[in-house]
LUMTIMI-612148 format. One line per 3 residues: number of its first residue (from 1); for each residue x, y, z of N, C-alpha, C. Coordinates in steps of 0.02 Angstrom, whole numbers, plus 50000, padded with zeros to 5 digits. Example, Ala and Ser with C-alpha at 12.3 -4.5 7.8 and 13.67 -1.06 7.14 Angstrom:
BEGIN
1 = 50660/49716/50390/50615/49775/50390/50660/49835/50390 ~ 50642/49888/50354/50684/49947/50357/50645/50002/50394
//
This chain:
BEGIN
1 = 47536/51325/49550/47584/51283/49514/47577/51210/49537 ~ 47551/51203/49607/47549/51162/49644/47487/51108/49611 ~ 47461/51158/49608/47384/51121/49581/47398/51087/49518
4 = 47413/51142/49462/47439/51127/49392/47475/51058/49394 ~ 47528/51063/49432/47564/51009/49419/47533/50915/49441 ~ 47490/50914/49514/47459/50859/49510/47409/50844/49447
7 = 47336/50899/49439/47307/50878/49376/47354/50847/49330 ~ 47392/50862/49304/47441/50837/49244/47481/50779/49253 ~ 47495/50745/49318/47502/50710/49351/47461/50648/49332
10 = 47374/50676/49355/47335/50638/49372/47298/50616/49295 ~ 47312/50661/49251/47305/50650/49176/47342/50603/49139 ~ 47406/50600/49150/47452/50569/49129/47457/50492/49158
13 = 47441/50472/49184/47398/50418/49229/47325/50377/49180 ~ 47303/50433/49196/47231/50406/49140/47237/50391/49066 ~ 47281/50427/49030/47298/50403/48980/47329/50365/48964
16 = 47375/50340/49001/47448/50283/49002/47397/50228/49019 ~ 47325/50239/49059/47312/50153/49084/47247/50140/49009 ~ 47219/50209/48991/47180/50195/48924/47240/50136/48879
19 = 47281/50160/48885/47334/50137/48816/47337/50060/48854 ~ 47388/50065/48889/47416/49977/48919/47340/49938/48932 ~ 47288/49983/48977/47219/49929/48983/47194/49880/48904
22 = 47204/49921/48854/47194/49877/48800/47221/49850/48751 ~ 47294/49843/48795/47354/49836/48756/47359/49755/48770 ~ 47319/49742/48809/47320/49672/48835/47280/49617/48784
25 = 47235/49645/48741/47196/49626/48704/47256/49626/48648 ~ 47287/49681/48631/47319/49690/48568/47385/49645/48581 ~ 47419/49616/48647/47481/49581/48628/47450/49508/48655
28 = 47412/49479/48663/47382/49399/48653/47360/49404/48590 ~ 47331/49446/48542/47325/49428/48470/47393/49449/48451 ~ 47434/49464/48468/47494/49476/48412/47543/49414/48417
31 = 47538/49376/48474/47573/49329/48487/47558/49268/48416 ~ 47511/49257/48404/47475/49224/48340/47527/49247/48281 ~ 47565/49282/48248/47613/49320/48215/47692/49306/48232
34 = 47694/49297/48282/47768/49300/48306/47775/49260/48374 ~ 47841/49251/48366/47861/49223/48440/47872/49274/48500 ~ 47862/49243/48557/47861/49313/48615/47918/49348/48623
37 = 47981/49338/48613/48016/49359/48632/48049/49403/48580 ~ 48030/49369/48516/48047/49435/48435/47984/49497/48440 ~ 47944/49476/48459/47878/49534/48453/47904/49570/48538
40 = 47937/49538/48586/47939/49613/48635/48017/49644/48601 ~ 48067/49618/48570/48112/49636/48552/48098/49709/48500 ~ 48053/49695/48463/48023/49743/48396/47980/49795/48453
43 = 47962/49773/48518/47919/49835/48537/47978/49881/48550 ~ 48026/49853/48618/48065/49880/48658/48121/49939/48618 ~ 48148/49871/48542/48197/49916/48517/48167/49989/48477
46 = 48102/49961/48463/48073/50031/48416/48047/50096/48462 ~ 48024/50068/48514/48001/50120/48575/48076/50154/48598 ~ 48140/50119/48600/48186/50162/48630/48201/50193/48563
49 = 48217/50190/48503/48220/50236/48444/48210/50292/48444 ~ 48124/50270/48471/48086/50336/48451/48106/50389/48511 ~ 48117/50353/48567/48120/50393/48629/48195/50452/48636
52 = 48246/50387/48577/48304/50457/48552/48297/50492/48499 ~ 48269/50479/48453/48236/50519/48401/48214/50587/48444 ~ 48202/50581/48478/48127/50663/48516/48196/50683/48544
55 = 48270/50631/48590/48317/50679/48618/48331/50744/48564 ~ 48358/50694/48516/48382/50725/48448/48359/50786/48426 ~ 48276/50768/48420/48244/50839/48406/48245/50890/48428
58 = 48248/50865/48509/48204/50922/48546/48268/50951/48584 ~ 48333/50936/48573/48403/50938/48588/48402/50919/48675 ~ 48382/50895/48689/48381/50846/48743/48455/50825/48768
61 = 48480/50837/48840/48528/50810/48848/48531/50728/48816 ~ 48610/50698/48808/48596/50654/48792/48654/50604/48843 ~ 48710/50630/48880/48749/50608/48920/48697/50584/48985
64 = 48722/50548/49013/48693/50530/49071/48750/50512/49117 ~ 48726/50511/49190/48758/50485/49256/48709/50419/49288 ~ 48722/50405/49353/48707/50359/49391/48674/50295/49333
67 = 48734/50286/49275/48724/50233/49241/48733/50162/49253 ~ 48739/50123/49338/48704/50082/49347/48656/50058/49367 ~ 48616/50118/49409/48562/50143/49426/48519/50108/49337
70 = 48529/50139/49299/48470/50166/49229/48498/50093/49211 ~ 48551/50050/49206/48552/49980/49193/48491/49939/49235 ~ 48479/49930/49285/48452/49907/49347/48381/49938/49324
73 = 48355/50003/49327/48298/50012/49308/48274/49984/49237 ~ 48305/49994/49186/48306/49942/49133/48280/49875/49133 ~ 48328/49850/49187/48330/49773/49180/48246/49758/49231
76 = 48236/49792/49265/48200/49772/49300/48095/49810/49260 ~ 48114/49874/49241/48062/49911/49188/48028/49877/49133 ~ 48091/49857/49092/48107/49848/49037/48103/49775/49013
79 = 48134/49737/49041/48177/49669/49035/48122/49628/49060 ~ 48124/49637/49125/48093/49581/49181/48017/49618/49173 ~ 47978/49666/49188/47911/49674/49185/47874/49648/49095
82 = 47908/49682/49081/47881/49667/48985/47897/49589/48988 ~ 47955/49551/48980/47961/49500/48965/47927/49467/49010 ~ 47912/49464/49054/47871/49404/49098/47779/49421/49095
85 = 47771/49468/49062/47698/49489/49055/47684/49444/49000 ~ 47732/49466/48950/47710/49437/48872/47728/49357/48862 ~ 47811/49338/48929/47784/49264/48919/47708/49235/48979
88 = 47707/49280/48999/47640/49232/49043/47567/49239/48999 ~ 47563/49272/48953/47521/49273/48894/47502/49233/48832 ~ 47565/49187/48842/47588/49138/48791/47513/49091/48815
91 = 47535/49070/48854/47468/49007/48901/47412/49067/48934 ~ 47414/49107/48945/47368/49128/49002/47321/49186/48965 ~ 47264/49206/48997/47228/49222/48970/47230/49322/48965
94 = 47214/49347/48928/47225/49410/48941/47213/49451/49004 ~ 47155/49442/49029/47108/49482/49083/47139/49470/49139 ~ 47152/49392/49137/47170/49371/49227/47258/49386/49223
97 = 47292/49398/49166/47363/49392/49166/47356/49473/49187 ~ 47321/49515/49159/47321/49594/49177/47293/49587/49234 ~ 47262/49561/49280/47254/49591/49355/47312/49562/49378
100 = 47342/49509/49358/47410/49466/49392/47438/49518/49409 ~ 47467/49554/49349/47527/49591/49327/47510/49664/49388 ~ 47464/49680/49383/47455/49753/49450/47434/49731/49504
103 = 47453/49680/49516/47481/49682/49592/47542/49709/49617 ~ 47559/49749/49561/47609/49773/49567/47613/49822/49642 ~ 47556/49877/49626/47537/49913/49680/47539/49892/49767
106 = 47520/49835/49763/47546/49813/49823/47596/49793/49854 ~ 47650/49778/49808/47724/49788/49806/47753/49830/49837 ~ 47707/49897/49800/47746/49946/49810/47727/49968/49880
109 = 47673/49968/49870/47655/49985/49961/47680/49959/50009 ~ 47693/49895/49985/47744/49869/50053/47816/49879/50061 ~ 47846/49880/49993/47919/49919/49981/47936/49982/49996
112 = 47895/50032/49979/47900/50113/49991/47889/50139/50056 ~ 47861/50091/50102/47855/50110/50169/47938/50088/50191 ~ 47970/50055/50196/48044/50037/50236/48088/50093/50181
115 = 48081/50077/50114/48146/50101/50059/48133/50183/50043 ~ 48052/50197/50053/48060/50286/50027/48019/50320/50080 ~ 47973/50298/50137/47964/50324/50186/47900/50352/50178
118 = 47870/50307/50127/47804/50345/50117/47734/50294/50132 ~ 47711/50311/50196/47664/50269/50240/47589/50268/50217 ~ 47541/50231/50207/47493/50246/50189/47444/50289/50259
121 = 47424/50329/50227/47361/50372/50279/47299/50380/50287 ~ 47258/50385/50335/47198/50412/50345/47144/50338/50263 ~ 47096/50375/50219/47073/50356/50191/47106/50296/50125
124 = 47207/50306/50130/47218/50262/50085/47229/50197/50118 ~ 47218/50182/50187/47204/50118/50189/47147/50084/50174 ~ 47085/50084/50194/47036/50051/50151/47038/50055/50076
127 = 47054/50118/50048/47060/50118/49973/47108/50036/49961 ~ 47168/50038/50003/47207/49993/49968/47187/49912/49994 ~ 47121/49897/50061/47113/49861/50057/47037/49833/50028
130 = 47021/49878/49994/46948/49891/49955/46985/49844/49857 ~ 47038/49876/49854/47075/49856/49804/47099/49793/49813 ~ 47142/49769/49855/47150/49694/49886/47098/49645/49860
133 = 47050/49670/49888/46992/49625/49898/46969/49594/49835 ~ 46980/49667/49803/46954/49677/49713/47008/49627/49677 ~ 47061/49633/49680/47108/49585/49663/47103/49523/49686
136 = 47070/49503/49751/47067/49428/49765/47001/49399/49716 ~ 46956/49438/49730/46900/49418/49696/46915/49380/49632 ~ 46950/49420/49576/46959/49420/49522/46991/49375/49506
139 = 47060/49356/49567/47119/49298/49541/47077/49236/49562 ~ 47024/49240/49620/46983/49180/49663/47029/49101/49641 ~ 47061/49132/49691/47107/49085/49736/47082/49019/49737
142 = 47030/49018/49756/47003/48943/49770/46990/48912/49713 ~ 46992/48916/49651/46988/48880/49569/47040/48906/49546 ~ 47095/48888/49560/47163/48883/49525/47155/48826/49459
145 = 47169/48877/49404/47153/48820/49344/47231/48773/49331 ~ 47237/48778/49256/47282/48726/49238/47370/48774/49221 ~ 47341/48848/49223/47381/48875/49210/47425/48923/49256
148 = 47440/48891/49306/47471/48908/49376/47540/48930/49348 ~ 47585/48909/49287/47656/48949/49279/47621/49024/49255 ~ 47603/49022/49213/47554/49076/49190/47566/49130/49225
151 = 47503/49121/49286/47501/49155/49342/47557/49190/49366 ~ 47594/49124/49394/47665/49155/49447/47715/49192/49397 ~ 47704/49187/49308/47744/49234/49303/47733/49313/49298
154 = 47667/49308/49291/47627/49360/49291/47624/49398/49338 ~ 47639/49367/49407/47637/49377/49464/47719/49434/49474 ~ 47736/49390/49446/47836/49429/49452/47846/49460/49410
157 = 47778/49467/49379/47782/49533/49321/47799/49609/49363 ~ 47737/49602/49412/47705/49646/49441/47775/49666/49493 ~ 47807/49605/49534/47860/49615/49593/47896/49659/49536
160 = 47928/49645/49488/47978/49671/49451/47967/49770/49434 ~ 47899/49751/49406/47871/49835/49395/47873/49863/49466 ~ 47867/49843/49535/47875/49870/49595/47939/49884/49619
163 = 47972/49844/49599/48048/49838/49606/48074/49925/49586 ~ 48074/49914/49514/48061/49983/49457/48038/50023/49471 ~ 47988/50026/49518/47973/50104/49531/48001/50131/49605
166 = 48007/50067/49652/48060/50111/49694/48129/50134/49678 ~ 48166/50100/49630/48219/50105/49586/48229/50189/49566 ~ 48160/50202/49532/48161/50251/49492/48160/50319/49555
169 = 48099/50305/49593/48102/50331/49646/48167/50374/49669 ~ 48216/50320/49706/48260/50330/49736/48305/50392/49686 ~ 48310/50333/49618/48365/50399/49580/48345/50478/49548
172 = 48266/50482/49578/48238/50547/49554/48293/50606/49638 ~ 48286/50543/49671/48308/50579/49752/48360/50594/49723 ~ 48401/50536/49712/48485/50557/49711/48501/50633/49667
175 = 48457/50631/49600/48470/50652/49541/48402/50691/49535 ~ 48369/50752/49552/48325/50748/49537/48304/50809/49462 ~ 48375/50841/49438/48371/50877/49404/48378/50814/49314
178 = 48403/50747/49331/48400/50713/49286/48325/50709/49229 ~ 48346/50721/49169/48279/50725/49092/48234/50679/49108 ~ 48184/50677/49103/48139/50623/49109/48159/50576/49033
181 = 48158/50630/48982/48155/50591/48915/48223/50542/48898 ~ 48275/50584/48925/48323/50554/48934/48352/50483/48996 ~ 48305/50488/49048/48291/50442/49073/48261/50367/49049
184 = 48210/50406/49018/48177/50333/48999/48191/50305/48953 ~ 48228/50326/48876/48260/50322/48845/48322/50242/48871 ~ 48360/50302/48897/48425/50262/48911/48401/50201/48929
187 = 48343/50186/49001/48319/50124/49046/48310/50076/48996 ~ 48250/50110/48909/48219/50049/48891/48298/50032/48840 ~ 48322/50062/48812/48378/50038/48782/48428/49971/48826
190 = 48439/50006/48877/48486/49929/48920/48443/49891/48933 ~ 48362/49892/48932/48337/49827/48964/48319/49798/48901 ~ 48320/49820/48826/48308/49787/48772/48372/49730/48770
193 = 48427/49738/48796/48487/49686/48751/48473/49640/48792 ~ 48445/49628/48855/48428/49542/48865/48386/49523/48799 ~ 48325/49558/48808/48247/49545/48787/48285/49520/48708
196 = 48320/49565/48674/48363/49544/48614/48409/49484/48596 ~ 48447/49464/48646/48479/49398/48658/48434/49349/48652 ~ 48362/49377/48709/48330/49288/48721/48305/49271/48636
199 = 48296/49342/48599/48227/49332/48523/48294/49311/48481 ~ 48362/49290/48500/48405/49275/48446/48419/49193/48464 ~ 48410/49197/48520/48460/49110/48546/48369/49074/48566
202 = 48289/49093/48571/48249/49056/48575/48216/49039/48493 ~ 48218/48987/48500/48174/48967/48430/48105/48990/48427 ~ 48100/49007/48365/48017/49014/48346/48022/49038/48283
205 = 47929/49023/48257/47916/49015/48197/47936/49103/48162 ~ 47954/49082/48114/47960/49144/48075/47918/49211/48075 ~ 47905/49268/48082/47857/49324/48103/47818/49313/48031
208 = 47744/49349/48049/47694/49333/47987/47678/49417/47980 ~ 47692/49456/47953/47692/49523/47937/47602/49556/47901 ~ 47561/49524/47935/47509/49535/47929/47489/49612/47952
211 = 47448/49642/47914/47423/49707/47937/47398/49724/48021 ~ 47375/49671/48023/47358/49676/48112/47419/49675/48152 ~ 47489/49652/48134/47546/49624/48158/47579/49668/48162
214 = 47563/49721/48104/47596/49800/48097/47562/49834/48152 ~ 47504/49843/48161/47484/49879/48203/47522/49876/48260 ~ 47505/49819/48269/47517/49795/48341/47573/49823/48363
217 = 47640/49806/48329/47715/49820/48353/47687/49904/48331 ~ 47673/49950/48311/47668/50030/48329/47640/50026/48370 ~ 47569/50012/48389/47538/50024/48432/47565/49986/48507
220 = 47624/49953/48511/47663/49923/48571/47713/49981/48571 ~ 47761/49989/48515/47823/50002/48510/47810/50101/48532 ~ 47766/50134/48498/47766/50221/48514/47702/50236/48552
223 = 47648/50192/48570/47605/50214/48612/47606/50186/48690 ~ 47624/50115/48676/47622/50077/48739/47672/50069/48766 ~ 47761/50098/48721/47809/50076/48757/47840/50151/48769
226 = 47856/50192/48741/47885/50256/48725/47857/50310/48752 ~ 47785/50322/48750/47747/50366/48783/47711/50349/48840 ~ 47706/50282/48821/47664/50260/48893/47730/50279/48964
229 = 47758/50249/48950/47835/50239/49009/47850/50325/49033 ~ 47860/50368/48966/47879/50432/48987/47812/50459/49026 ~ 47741/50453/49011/47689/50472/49046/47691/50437/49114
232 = 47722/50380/49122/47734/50353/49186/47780/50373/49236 ~ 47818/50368/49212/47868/50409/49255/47870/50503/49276 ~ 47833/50508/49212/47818/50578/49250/47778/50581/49301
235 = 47703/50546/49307/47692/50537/49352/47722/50520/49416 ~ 47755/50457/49419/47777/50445/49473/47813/50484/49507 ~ 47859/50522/49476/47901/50570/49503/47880/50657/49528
238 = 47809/50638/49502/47777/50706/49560/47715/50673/49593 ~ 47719/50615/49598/47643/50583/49664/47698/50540/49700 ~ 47667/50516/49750/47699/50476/49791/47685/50420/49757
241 = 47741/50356/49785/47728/50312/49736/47699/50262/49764 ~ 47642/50260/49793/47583/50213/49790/47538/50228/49768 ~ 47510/50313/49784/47472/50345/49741/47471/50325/49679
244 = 47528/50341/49640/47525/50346/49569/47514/50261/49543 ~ 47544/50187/49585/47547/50142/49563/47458/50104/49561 ~ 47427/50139/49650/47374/50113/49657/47316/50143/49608
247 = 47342/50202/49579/47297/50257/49509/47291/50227/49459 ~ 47350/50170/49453/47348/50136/49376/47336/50059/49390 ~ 47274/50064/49427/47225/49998/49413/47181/50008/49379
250 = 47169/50059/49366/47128/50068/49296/47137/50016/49224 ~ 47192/50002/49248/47207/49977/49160/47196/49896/49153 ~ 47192/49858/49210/47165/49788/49218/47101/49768/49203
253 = 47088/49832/49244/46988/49819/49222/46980/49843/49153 ~ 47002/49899/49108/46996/49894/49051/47010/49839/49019 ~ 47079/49818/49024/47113/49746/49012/47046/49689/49001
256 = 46998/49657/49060/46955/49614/49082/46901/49642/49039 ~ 46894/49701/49040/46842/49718/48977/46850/49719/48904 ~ 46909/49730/48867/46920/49715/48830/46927/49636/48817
259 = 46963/49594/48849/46968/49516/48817/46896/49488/48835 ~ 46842/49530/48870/46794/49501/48862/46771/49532/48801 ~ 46742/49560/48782/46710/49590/48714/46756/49581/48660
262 = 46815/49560/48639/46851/49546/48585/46884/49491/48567 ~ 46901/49446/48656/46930/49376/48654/46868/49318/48651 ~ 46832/49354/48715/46764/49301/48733/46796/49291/48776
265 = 46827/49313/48801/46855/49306/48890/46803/49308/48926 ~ 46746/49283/48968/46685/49300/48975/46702/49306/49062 ~ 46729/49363/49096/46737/49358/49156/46669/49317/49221
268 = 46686/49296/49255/46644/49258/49313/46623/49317/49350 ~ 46566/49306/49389/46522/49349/49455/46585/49364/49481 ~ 46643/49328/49501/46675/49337/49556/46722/49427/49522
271 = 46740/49410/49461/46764/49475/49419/46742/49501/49423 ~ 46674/49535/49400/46625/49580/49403/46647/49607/49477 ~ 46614/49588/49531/46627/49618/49577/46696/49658/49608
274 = 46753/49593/49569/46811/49645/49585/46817/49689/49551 ~ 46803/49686/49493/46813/49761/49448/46792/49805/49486 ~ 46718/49798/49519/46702/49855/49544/46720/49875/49607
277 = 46757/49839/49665/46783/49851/49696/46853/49882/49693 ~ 46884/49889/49645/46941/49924/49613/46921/49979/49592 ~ 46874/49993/49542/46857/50056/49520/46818/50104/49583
280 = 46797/50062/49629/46782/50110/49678/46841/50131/49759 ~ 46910/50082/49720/46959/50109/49780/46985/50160/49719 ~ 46988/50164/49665/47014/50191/49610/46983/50284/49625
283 = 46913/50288/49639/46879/50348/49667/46913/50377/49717 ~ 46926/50329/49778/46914/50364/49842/47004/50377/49849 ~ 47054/50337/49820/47123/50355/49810/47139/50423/49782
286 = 47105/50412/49736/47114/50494/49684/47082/50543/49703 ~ 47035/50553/49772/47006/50605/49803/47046/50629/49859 ~ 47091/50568/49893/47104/50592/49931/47185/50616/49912
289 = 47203/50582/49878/47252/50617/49826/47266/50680/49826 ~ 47222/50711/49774/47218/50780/49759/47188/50810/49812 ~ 47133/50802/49867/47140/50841/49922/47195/50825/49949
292 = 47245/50815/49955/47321/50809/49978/47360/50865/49965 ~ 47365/50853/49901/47403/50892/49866/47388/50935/49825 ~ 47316/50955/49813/47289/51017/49777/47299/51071/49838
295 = 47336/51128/49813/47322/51188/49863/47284/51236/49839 ~ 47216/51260/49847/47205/51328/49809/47228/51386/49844 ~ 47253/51421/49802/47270/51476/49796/47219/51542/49838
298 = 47227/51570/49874/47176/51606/49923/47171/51679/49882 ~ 47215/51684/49846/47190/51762/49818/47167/51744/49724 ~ 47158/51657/49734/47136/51673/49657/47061/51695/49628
301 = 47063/51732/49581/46991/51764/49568/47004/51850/49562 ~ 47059/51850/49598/47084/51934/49633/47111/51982/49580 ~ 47122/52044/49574/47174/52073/49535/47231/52085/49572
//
């Protein structure tokens, strides 16, 4: 069961960073259509819809507790990670705003050691400073361009999503028989009515309802916001949470590969190498991972 449950874990991971890795491509062209703060409003409110739609269906509790807890994860999930991604996108470039934004992982590693007690070991320290490295490469510090707000908000994209997952963390402790669906649900709903306020009281040009524009808000609103989040949190709530945060660097380097082949984002030597220094802490994390926590079974094969 033991086993079962990490694979699915470790699946749910890979698919959530397929989706967001080239979701980075899909919300710098959607910005061209709409203003930032009406296009995350149309993701957030249609992704929590759908996410009570499935309560509805699937008769899903729908009451909840520790409802300032799920405000707070909201605001911080929801509100503060989405909105500061998509405004640091406005100026900044896709590739380098997606490695900004997962630095999240290192957040967490430094948060989850004092707040949830979970220390890095044996082979995940080089993994996480193999990854470091991969991330310095990429941001290369030493050619800071013109778009330094950019950056730093991109940057507090990432604190905020770290914030959020010890958040979530904690209330799986308190609560741990609480719905996932019903969890995530409720979070993106309270963190939509900032994101909703700012797309009513900030000016901008009228939305341009272009076929690509459609895509985009589905392909934000039920793949990247609704399923991605519930595949996230399931994860998180059966890996430890650096594991699961340092698993989803996958989706930057997709990110850097996509705005190169579709923006002309044409990443530098210095990228290249971090990509690959990520994808190879990305190996040795997820090996030692599941030798962690895979148990086989000693009588399987047996009658």
């Amino acid at each position: 069961m033991r086993n079962n449950t990490t694979v699915k874990a470790f699946a749910a991971l890979f698919i959530l960073t397929i989706f967001w890795g080239y979701n980075w491509v899909v919300m710098k062209s959607a910005l061209q259509y709409a203003g930032v703060f009406q296009f995350i409003a149309l993701r957030t409110v249609i992704g929590s819809i759908c996410l009570f739609t499935l309560i509805v269906l699937l008769r899903k509790p729908f009451r909840i507790h520790h409802v300032p807890t799920l405000i707070l994860l909201g605001l911080l999930q929801t509100s503060g990670f989405t909105g500061l991604l998509m405004w640091a996108l406005v100026s900044g470039g896709a590739g380098k705003t997606a490695v900004l934004t997962y630095t999240m992982p290192f957040w967490v590693l430094l948060l989850a050691w004092p707040l949830l007690g979970e220390k890095l070991q044996g082979l995940q320290w080089p993994a996480a400073i193999l990854s470091a490295t991969g991330i310095l490469f990429i941001l290369d510090p030493l050619h800071l361009g013109a778009d330094k707000f950019s950056m730093l908000l991109a940057v507090l994209s990432g604190v905020s999503w770290a914030l959020a997952v010890i958040v979530a963390k904690r209330l799986h402790q308190a609560s741990p028989d609480l719905d996932l669906l019903t969890l995530t649900a409720w979070q993106m709903l309270f963190g939509s009515i900032p994101i909703v306020i700012a797309a009513w009281l900030v000016p901008a040009p009228a939305m341009q309802w272009t076929p690509y524009f459609v895509g985009a808000v589905i392909y934000n609103a039920v793949f990247c916001n609704a399923l991605a989040w519930l595949l996230w949190l399931y994860a998180l709530l059966r890996l430890q949470a650096g594991v699961a945060s340092m698993s989803s660097l996958l989706a930057p380097v997709i990110g850097v590969l996509a705005a190169w082949i579709q923006l002309g984002e044409v990443p530098s030597t210095h990228e290249l190498a971090g990509m690959l220094m990520i994808a190879g802490s990305l190996l040795l994390i997820s090996y030692v991972s599941i030798k962690k926590h895979v148990q086989i079974d000693p009588n399987m094969g047996q009658d």
